[in-house]
N, CA, C and O atoms as CSV, one atom per row, in Angstrom:
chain,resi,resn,atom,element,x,y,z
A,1,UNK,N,N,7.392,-4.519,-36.667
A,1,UNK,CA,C,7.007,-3.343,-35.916
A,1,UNK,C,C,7.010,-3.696,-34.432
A,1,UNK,O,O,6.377,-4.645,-33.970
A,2,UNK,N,N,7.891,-2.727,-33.604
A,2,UNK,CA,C,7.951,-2.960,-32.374
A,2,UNK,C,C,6.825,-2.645,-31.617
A,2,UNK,O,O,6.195,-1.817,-32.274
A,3,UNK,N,N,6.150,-2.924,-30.384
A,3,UNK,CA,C,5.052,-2.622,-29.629
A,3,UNK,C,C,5.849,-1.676,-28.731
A,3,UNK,O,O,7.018,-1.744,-28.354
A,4,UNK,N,N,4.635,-0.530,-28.429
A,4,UNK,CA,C,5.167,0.729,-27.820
A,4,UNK,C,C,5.648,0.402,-26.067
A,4,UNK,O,O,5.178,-0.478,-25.346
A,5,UNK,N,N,6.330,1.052,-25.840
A,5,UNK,CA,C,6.626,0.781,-24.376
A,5,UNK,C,C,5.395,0.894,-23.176
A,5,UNK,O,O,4.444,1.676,-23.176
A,6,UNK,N,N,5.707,-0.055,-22.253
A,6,UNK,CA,C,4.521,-0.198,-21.477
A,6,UNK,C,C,4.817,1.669,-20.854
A,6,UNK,O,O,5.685,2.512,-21.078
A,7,UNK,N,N,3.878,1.633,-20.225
A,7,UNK,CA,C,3.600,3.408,-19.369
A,7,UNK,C,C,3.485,2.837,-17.796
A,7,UNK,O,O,2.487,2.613,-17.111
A,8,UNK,N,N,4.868,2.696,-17.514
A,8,UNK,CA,C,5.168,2.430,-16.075
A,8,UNK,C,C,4.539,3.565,-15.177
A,8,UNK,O,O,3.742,3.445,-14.247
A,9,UNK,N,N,4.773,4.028,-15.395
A,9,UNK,CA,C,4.086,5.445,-14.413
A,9,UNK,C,C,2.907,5.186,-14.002
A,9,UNK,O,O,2.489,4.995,-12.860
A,10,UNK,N,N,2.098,5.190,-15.560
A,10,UNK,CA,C,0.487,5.108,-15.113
A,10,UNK,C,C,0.341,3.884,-14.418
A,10,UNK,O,O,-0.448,3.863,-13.473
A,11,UNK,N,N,0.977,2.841,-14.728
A,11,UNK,CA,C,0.829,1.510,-13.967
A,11,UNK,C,C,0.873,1.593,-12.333
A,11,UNK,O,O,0.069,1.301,-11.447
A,12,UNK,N,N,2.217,2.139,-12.361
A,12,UNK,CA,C,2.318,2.338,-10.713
A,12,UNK,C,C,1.202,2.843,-10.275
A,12,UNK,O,O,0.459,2.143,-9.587
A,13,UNK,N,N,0.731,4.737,-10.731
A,13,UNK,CA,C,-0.146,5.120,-10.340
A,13,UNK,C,C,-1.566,4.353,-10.082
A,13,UNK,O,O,-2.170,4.316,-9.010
A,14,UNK,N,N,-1.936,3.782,-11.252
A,14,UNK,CA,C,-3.379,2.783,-10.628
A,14,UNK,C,C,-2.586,1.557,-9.625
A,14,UNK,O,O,-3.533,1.223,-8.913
A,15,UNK,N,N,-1.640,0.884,-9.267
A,15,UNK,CA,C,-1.247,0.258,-7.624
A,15,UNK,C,C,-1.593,0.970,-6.787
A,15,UNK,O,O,-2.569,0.673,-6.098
A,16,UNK,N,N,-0.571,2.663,-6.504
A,16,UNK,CA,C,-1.063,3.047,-5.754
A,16,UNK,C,C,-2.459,3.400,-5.179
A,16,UNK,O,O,-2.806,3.304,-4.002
A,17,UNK,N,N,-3.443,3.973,-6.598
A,17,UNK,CA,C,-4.836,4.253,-5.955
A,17,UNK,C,C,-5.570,3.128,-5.470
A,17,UNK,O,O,-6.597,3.236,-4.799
A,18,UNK,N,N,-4.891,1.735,-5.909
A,18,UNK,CA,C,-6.011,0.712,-5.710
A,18,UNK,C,C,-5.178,0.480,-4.345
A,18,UNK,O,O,-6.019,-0.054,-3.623
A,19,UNK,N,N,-4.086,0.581,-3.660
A,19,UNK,CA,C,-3.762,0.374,-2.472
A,19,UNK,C,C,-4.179,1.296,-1.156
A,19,UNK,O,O,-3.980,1.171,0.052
A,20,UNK,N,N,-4.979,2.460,-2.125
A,20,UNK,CA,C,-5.872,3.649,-1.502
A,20,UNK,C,C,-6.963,2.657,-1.007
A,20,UNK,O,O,-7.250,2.350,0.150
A,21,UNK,N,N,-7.399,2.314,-1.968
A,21,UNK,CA,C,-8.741,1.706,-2.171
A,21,UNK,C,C,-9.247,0.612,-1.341
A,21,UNK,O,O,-10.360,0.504,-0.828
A,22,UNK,N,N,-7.942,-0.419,-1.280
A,22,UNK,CA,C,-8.016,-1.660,-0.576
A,22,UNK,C,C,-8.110,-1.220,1.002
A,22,UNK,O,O,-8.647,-1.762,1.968
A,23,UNK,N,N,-7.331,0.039,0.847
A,23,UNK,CA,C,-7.381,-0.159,2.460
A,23,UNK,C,C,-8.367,0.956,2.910
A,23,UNK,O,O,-8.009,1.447,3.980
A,24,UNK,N,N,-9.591,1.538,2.365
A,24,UNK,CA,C,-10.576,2.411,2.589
A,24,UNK,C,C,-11.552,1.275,2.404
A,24,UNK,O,O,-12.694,1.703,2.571
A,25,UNK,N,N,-11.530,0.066,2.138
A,25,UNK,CA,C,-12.605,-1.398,2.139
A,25,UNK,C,C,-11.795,-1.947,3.392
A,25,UNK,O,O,-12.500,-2.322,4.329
A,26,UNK,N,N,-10.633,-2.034,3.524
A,26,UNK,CA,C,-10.479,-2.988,4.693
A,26,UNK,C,C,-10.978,-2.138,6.208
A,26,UNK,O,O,-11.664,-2.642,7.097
A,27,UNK,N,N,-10.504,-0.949,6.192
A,27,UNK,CA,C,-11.152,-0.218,7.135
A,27,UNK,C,C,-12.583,-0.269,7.218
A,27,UNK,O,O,-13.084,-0.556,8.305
A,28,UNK,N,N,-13.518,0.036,5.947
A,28,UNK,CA,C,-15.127,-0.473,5.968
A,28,UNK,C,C,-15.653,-2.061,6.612
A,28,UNK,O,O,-16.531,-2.391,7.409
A,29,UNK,N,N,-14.709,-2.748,5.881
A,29,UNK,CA,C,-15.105,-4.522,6.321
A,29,UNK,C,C,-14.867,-4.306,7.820
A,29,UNK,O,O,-15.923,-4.228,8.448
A,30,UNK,N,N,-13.508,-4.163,8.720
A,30,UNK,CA,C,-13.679,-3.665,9.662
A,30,UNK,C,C,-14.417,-3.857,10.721
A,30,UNK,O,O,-14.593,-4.764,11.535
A,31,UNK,N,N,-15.027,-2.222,10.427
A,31,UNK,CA,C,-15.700,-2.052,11.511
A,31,UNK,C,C,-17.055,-2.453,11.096
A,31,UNK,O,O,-17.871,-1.891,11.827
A,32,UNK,N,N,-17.785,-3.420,9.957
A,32,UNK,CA,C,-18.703,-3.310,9.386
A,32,UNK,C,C,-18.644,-5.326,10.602
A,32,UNK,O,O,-19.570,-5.830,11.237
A,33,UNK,N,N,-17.439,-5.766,10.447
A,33,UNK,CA,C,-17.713,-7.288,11.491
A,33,UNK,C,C,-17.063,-7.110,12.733
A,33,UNK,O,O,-16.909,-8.028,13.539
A,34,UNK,N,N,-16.527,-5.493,12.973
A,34,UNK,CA,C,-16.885,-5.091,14.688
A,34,UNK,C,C,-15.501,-6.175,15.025
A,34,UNK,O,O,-15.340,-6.524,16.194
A,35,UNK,N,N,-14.809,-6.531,14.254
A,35,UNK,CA,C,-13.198,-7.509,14.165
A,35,UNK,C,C,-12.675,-6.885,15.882
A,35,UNK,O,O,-12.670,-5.660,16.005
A,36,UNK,N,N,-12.338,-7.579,16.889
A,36,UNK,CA,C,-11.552,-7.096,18.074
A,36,UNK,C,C,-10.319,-7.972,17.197
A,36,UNK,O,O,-9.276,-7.369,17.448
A,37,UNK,N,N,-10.178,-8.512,16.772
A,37,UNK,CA,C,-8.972,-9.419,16.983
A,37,UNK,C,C,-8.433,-9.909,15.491
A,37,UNK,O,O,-9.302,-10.069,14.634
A,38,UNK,N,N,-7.256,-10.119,15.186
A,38,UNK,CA,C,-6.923,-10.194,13.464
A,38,UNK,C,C,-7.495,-11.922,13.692
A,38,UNK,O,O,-7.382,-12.687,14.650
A,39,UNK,N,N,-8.077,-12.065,12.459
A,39,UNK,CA,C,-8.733,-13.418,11.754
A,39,UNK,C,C,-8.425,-13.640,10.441
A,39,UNK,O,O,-7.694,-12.781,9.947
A,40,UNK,N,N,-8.857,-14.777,9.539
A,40,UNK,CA,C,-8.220,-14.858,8.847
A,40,UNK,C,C,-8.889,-13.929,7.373
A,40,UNK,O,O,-8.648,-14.147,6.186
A,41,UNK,N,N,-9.854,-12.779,8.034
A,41,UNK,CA,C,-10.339,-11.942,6.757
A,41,UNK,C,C,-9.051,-10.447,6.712
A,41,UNK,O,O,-8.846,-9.703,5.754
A,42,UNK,N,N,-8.327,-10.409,8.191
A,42,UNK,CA,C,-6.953,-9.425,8.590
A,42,UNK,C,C,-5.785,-10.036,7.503
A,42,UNK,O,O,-5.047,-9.493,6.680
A,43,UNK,N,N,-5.949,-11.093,7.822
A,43,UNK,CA,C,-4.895,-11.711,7.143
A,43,UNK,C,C,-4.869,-11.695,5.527
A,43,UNK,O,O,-3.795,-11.698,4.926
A,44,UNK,N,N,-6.205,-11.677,4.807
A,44,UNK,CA,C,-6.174,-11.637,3.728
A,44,UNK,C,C,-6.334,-10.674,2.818
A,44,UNK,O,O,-6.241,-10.544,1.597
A,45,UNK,N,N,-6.650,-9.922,3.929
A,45,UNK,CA,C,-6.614,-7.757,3.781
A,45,UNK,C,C,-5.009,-7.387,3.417
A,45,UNK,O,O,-4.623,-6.574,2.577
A,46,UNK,N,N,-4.162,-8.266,4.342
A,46,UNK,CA,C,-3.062,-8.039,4.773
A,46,UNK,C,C,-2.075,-8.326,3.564
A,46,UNK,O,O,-1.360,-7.546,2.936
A,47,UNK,N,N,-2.330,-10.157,3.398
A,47,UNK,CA,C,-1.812,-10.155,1.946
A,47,UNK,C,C,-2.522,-9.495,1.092
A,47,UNK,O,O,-1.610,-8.879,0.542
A,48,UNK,N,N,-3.681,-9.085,0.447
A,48,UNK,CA,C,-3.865,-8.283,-0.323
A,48,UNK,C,C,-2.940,-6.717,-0.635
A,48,UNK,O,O,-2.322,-6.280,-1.607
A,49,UNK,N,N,-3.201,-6.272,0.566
A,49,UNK,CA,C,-2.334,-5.020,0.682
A,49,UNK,C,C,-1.061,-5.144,0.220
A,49,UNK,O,O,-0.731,-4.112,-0.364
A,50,UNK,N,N,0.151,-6.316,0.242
A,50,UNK,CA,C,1.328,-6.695,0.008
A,50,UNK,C,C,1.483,-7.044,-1.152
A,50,UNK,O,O,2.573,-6.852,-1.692
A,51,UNK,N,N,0.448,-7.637,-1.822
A,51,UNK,CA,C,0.637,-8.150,-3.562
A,51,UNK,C,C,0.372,-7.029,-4.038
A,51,UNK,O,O,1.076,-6.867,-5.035
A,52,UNK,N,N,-0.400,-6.000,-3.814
A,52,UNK,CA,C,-0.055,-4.555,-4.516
A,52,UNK,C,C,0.668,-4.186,-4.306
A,52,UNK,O,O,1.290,-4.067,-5.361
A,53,UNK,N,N,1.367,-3.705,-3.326
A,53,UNK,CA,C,2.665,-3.112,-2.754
A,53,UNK,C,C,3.738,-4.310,-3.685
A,53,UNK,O,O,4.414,-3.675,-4.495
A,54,UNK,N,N,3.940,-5.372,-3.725
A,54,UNK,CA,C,4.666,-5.801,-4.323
A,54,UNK,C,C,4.857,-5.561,-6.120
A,54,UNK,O,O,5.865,-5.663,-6.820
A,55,UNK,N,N,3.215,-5.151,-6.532
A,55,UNK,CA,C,3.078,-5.312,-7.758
A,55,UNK,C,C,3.466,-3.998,-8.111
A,55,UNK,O,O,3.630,-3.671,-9.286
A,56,UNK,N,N,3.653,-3.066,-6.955
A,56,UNK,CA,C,4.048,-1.476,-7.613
A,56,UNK,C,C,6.001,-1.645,-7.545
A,56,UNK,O,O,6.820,-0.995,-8.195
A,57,UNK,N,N,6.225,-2.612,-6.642
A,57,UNK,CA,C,7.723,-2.946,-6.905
A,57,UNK,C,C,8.055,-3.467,-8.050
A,57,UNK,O,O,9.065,-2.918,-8.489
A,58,UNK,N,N,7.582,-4.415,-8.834
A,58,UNK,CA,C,7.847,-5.222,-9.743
A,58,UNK,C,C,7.528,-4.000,-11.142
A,58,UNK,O,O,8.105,-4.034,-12.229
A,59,UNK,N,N,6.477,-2.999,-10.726
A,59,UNK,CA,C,6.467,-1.687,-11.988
A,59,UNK,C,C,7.657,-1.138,-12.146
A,59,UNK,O,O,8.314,-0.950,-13.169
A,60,UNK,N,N,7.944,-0.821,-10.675
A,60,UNK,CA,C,9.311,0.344,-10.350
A,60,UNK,C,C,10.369,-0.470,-10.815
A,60,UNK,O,O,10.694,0.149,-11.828
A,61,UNK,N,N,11.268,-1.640,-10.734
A,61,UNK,CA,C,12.283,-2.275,-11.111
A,61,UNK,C,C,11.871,-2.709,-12.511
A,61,UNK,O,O,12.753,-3.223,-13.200
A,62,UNK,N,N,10.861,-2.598,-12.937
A,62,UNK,CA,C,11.078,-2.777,-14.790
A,62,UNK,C,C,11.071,-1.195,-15.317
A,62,UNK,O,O,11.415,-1.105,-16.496
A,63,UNK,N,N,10.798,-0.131,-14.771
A,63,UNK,CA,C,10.699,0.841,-14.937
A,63,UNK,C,C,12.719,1.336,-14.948
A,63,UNK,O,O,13.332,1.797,-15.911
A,64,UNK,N,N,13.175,1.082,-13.820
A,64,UNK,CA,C,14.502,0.928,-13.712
A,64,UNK,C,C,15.412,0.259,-14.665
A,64,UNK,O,O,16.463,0.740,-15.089
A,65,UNK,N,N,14.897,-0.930,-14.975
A,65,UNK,CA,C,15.543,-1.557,-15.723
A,65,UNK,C,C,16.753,-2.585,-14.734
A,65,UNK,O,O,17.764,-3.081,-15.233
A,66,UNK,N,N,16.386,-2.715,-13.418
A,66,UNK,CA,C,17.029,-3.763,-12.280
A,66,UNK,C,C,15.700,-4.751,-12.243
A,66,UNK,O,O,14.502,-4.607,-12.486
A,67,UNK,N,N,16.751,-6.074,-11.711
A,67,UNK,CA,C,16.038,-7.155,-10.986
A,67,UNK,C,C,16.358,-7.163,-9.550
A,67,UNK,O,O,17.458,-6.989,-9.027
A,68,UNK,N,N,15.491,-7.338,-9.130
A,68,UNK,CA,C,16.178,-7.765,-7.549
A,68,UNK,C,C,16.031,-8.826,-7.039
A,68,UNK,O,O,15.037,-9.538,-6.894
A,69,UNK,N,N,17.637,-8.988,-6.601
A,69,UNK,CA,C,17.709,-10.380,-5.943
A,69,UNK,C,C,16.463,-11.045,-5.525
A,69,UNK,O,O,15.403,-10.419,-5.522
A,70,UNK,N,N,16.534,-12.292,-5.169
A,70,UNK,CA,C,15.689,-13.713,-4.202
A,70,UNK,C,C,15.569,-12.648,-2.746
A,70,UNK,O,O,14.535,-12.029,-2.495
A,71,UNK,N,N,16.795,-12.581,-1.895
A,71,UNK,CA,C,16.457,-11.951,-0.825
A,71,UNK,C,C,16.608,-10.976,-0.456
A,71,UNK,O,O,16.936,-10.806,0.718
A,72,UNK,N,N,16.382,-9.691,-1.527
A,72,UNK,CA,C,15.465,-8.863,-1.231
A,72,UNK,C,C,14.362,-9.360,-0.935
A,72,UNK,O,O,14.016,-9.642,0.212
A,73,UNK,N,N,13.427,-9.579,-2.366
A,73,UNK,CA,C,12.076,-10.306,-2.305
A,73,UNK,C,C,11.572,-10.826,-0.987
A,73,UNK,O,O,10.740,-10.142,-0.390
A,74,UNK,N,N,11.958,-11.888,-0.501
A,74,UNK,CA,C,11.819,-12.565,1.024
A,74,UNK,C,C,11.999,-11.283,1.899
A,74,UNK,O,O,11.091,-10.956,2.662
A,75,UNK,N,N,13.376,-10.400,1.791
A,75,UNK,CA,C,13.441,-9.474,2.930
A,75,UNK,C,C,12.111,-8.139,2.892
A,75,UNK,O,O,11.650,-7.413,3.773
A,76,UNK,N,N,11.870,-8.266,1.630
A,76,UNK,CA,C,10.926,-7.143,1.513
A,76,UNK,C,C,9.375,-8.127,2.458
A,76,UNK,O,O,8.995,-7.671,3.537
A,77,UNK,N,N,8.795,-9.195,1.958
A,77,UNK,CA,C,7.955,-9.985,2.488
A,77,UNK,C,C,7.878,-9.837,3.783
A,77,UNK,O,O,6.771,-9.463,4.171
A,78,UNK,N,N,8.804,-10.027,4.715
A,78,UNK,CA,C,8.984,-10.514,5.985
A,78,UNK,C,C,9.901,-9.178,6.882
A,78,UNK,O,O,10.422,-9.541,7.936
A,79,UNK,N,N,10.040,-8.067,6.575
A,79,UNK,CA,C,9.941,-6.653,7.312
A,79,UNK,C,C,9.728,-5.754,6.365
A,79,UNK,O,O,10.649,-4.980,6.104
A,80,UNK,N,N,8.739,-5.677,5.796
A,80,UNK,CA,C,8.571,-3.871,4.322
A,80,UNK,C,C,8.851,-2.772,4.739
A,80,UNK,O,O,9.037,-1.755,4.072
A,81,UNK,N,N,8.925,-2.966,6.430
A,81,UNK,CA,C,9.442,-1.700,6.626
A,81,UNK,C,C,10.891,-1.430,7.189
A,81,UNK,O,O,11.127,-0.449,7.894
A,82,UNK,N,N,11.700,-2.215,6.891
A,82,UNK,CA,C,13.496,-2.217,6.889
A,82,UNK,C,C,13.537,-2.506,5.004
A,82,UNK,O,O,13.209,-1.456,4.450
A,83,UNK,N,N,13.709,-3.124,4.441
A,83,UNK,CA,C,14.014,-3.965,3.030
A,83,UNK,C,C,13.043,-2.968,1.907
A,83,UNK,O,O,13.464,-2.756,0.770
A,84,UNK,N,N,11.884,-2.475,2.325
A,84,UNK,CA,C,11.623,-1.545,0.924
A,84,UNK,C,C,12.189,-0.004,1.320
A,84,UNK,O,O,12.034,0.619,0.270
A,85,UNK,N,N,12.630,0.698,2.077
A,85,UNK,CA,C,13.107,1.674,2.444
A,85,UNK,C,C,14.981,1.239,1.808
A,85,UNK,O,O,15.693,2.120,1.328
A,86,UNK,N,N,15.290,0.279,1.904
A,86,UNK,CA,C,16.628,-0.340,1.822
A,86,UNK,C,C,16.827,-0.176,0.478
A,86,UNK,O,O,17.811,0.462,0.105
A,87,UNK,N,N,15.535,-0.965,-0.857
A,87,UNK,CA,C,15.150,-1.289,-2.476
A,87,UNK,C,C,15.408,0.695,-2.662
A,87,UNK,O,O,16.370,1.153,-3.279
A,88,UNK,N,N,14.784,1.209,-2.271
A,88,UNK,CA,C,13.924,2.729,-2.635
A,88,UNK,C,C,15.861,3.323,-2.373
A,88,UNK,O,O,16.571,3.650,-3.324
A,89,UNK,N,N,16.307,3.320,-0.992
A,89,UNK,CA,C,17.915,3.686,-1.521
A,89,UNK,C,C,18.731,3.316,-2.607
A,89,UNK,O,O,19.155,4.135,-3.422
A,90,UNK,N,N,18.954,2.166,-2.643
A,90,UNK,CA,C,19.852,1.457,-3.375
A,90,UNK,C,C,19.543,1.972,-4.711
A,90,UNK,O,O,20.602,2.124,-5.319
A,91,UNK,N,N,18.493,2.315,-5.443
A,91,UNK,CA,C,17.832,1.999,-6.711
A,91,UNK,C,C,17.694,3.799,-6.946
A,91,UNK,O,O,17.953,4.202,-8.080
A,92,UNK,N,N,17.408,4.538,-6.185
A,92,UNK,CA,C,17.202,6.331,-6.354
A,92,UNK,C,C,18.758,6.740,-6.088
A,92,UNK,O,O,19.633,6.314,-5.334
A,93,UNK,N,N,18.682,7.764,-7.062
A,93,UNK,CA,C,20.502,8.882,-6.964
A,93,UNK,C,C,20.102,9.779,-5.840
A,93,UNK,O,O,19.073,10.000,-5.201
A,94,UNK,N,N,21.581,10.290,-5.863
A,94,UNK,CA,C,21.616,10.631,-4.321
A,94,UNK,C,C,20.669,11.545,-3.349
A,94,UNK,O,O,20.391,11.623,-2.153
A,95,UNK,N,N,20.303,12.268,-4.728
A,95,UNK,CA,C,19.424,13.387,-4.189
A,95,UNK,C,C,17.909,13.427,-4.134
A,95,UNK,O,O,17.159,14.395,-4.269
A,96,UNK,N,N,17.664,12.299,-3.929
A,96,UNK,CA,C,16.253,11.609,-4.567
A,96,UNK,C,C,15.925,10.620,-3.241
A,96,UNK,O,O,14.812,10.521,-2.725
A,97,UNK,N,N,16.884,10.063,-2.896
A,97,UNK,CA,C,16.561,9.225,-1.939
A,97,UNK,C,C,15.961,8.907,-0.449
A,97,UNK,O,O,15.385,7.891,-0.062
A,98,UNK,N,N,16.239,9.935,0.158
A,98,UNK,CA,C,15.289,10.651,1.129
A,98,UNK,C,C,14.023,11.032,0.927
A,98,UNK,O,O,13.158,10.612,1.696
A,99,UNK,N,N,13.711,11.825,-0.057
A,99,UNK,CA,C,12.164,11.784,-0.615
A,99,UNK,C,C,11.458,10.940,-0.928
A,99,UNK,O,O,10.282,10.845,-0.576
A,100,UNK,N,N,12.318,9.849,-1.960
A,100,UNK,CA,C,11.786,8.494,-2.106
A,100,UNK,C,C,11.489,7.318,-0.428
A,100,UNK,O,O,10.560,6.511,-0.409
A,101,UNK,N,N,12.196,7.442,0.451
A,101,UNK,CA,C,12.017,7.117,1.624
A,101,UNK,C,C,11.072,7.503,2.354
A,101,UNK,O,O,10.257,6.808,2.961
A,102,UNK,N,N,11.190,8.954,2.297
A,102,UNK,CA,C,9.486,9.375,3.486
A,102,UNK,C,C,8.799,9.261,2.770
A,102,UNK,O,O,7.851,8.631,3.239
A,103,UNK,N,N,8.575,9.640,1.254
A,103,UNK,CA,C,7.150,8.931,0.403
A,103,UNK,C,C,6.838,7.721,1.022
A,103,UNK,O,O,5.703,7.565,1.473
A,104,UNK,N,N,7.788,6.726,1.121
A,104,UNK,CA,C,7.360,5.510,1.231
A,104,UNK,C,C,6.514,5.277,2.442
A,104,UNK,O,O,5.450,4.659,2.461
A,105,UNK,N,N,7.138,5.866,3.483
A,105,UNK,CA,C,6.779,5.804,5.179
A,105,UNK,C,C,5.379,6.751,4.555
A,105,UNK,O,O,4.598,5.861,4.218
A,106,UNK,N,N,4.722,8.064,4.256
A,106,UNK,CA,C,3.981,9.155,4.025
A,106,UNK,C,C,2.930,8.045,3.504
A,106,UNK,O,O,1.804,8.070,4.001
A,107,UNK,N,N,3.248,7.035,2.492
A,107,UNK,CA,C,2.082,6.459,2.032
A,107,UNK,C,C,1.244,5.145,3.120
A,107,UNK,O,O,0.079,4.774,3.262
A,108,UNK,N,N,2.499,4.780,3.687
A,108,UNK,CA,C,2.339,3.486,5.081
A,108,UNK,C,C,0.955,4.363,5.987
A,108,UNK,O,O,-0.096,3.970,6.492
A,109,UNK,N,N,1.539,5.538,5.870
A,109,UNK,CA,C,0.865,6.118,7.061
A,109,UNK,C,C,-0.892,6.896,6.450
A,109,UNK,O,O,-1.919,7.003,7.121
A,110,UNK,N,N,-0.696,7.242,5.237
A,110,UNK,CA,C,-1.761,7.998,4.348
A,110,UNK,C,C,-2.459,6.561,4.114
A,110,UNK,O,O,-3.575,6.885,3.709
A,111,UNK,N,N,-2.420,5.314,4.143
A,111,UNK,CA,C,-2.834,3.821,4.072
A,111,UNK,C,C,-3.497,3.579,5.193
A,111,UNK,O,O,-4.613,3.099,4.997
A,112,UNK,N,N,-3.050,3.828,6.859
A,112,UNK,CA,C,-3.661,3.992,7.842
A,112,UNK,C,C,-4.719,4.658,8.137
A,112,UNK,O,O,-5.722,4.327,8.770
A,113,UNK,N,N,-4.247,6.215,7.327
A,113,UNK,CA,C,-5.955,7.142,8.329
A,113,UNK,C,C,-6.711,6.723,6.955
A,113,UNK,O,O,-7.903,7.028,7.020
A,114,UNK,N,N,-6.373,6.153,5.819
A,114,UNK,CA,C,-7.475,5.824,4.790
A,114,UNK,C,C,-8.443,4.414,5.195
A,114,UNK,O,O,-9.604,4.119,4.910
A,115,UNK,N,N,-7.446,3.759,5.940
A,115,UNK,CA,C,-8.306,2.583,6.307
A,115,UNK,C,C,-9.437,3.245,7.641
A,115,UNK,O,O,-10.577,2.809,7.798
A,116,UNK,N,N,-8.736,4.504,8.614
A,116,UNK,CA,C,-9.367,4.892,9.973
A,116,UNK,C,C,-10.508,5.543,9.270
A,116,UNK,O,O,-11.542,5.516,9.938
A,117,UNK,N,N,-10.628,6.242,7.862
A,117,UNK,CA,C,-11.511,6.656,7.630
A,117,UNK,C,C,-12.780,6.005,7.293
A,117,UNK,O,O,-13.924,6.398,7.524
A,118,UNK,N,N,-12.341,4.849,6.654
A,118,UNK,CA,C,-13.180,3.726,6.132
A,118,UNK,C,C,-14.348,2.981,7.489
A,118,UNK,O,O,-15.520,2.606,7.544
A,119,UNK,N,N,-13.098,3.083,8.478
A,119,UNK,CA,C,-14.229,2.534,9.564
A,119,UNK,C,C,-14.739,3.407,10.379
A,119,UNK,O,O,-15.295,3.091,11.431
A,120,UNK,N,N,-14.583,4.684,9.931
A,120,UNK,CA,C,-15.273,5.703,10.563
A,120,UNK,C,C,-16.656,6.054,9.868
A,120,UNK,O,O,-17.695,6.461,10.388
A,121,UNK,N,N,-16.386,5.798,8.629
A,121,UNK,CA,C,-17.891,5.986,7.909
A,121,UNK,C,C,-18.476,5.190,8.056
A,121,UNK,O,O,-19.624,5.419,8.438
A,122,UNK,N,N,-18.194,4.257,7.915
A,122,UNK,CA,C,-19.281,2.661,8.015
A,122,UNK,C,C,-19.485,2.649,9.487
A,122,UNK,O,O,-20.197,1.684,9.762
A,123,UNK,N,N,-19.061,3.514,10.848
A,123,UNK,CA,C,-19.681,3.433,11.998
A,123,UNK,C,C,-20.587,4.331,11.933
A,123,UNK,O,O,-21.738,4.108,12.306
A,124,UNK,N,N,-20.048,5.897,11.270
A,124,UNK,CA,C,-21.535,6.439,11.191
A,124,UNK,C,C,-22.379,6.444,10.759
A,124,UNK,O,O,-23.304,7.028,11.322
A,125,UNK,N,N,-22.645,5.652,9.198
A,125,UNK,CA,C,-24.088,5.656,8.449
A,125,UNK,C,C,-24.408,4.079,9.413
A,125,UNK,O,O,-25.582,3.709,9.432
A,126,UNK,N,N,-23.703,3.501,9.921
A,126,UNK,CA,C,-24.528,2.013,10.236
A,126,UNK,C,C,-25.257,2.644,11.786
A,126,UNK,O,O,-26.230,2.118,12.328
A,127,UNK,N,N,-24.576,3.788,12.271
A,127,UNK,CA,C,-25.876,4.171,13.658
A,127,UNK,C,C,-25.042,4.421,14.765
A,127,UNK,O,O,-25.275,5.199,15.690
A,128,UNK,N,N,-23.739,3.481,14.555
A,128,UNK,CA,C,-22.541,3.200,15.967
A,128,UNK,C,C,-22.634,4.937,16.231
A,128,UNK,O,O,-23.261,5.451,17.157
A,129,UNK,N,N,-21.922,5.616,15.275
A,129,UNK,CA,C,-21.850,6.998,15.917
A,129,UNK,C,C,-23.146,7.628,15.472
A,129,UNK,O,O,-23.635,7.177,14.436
A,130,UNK,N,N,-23.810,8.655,16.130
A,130,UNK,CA,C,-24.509,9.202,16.395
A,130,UNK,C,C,-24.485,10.423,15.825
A,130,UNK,O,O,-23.781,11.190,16.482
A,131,UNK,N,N,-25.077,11.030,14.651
A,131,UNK,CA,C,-24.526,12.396,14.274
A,131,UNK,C,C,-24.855,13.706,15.179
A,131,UNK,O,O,-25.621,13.507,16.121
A,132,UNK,N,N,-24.509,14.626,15.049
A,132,UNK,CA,C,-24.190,15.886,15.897
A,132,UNK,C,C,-25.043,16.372,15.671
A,132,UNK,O,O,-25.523,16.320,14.539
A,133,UNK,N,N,-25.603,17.070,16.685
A,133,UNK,CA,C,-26.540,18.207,16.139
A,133,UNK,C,C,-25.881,19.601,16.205
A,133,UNK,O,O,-25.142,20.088,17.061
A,134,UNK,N,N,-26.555,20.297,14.595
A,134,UNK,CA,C,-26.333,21.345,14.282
A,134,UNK,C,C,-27.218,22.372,14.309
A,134,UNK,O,O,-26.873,23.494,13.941
């Protein structure tokens, strides 16, 4: 008896929310050590953020049923934002591929105000901001 096929989808989907997630804590850690300058807790936010992002690549190409080369891999590592826009063409039909592209950029950027939000809350319940009066 064969074992049922993994559920790539849902897989991806929990990467993505936990890449929600990571970066609504890295935005909290943040502004919670008042960071002016990347250290080595940026750095490990940073790889964190990338081994998910990598681990939702490694869903999507078994999902495909491709491997990708050695240097992709390295090229994806060392610019994600030339080399996974590059993976997301090569790998989507024709009419797919543009969508699959600004998704990609839409989530880079939905990753940003999730982290801006993160250190926006943890400035206002810790006192930094001051709430409004209503």
């Amino acid at each position: 008896m064969s074992s049922p096929a993994p559920d790539y989808r849902r897989h991806k989907q929990i990467a993505l929310t936990t890449l929600f997630g990571a970066s609504l804590v890295l935005g909290i850690v943040d502004a919670a050590l008042q960071l002016q300058t990347s250290n080595a807790l940026t750095l490990l936010g940073s790889l964190a953020i990338m081994i998910i992002g990598f681990r939702w690549l490694q869903l999507d190409s078994a999902e495909l049923g491709i491997r990708r080369p050695m240097w992709l891999n390295v090229g994806i590592v060392m610019a994600a934002a030339v080399f996974v826009p590059y993976y997301l063409y090569k790998t989507r039909p024709a009419g797919r591929r543009l969508v699959a592209i600004a998704g990609f950029f839409g989530l880079v950027f939905g990753c940003a105000i999730t982290s801006g939000f993160g250190a926006a809350l943890m400035a206002y319940f810790s006192g930094a901001i001051p709430p409004t009066a209503g």
